[in-house]
ROBA-383092 format. One record per residue: z, y, x of N, C-alpha, C in turn; residue in one letter; residue number from 1. Coordinates in Angstrom, 2 decimals. Layout:
<rs>
(r (Z Y X) (Z Y X) (Z Y X) A NUM)
...
</rs>
This chain:
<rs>
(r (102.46 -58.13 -6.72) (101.60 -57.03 -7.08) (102.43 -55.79 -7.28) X 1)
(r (101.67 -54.76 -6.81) (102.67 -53.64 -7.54) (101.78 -52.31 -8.49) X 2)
(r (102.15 -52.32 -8.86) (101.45 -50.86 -9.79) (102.11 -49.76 -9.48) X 3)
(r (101.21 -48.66 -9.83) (101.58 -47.46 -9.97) (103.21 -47.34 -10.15) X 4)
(r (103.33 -47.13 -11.94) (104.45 -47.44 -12.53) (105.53 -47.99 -11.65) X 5)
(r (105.71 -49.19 -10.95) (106.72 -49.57 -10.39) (107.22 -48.63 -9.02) X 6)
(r (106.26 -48.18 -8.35) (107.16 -46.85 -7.40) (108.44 -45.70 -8.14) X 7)
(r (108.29 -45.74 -9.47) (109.20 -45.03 -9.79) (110.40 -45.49 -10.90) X 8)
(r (110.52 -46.68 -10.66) (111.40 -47.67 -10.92) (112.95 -47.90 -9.83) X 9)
(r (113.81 -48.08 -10.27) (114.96 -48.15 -9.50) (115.72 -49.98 -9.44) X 10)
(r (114.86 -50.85 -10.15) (115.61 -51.59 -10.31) (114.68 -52.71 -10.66) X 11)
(r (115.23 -54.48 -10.59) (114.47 -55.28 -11.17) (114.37 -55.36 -12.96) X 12)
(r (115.12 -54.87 -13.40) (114.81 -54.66 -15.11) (113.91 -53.22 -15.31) X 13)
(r (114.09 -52.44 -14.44) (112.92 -51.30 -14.48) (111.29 -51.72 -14.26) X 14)
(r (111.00 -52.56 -13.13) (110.10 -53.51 -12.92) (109.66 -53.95 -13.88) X 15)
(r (110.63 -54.87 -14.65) (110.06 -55.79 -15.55) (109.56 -55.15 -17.18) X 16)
(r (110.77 -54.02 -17.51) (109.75 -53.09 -18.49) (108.81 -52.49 -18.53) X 17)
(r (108.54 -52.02 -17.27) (107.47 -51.59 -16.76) (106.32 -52.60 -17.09) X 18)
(r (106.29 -53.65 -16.27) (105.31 -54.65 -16.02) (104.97 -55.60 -17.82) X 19)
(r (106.07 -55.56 -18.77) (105.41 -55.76 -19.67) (105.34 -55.06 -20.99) X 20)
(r (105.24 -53.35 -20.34) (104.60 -52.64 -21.13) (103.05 -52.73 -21.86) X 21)
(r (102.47 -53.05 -20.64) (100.81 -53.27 -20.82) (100.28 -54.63 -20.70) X 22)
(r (99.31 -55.06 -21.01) (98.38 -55.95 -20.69) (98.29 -56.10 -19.47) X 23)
(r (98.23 -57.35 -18.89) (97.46 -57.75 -17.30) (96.68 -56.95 -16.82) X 24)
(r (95.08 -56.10 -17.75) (93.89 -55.77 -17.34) (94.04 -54.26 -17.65) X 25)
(r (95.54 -53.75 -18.38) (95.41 -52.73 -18.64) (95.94 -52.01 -17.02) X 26)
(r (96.91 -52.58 -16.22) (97.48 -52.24 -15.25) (97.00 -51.69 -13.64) X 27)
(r (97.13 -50.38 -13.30) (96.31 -50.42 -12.35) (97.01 -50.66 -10.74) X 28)
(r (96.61 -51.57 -10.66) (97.13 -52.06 -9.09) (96.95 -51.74 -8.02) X 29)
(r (97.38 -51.00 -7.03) (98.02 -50.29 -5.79) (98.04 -50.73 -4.76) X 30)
(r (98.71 -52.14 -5.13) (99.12 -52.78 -3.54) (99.39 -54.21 -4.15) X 31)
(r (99.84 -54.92 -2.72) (100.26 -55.91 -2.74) (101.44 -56.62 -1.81) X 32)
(r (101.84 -58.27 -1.80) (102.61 -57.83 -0.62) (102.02 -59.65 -0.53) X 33)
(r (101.99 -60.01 0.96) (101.94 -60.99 1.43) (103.35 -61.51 2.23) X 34)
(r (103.34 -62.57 2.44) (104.47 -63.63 2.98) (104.16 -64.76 3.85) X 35)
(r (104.10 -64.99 4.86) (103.27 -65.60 5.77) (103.44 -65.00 7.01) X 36)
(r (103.32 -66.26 7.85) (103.29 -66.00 9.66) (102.64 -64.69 9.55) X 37)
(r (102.96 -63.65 10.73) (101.94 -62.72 10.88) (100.62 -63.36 11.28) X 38)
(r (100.33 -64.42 12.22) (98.74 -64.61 12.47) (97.69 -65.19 11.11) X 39)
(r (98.49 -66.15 10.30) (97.55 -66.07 9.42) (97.05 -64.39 8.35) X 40)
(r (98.31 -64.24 7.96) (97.89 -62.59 7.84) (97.26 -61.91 8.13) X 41)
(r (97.54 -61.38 9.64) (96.43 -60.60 9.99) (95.15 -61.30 10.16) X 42)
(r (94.72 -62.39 10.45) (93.53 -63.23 10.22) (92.76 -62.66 9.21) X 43)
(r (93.28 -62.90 7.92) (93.21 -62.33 6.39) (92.61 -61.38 5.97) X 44)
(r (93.53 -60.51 7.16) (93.53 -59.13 6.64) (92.46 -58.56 7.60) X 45)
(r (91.91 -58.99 8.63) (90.76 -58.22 9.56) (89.71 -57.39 9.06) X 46)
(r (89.95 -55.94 9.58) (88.57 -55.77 8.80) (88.28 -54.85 7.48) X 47)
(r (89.90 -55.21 6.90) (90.16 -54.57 5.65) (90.65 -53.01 6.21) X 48)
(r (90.24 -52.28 4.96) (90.49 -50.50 5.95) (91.99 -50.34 4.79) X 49)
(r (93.19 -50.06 5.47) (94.41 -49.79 4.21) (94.39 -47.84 3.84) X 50)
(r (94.55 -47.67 3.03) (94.74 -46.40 2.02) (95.95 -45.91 2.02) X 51)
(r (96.19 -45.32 2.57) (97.63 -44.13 2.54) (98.19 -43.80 1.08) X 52)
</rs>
């Protein structure tokens, strides 16, 4: 997952203060990242419109 907050992070301990500054539900989420063959992926992902 990534939040806001973590684009302006430099590091994995920046990440992680970041990430448990807040609550789970307080956090607003941005993106994500998947891991997987590209065909199941894009399978997945058909359809979905991505946000700049």
């Amino acid at each position: 997952m990534y939040t806001r907050p973590l684009f302006a992070t430099k590091n994995e301990e920046g990440n992680v203060a970041e990430i448990s500054r807040l609550p789970d539900e307080e956090h607003e989420l941005v993106g994500i990242i998947l891991y997987r063959e590209n065909k199941p992926v894009d399978k997945a992902l058909k359809g979905l419109k991505f946000h700049p």
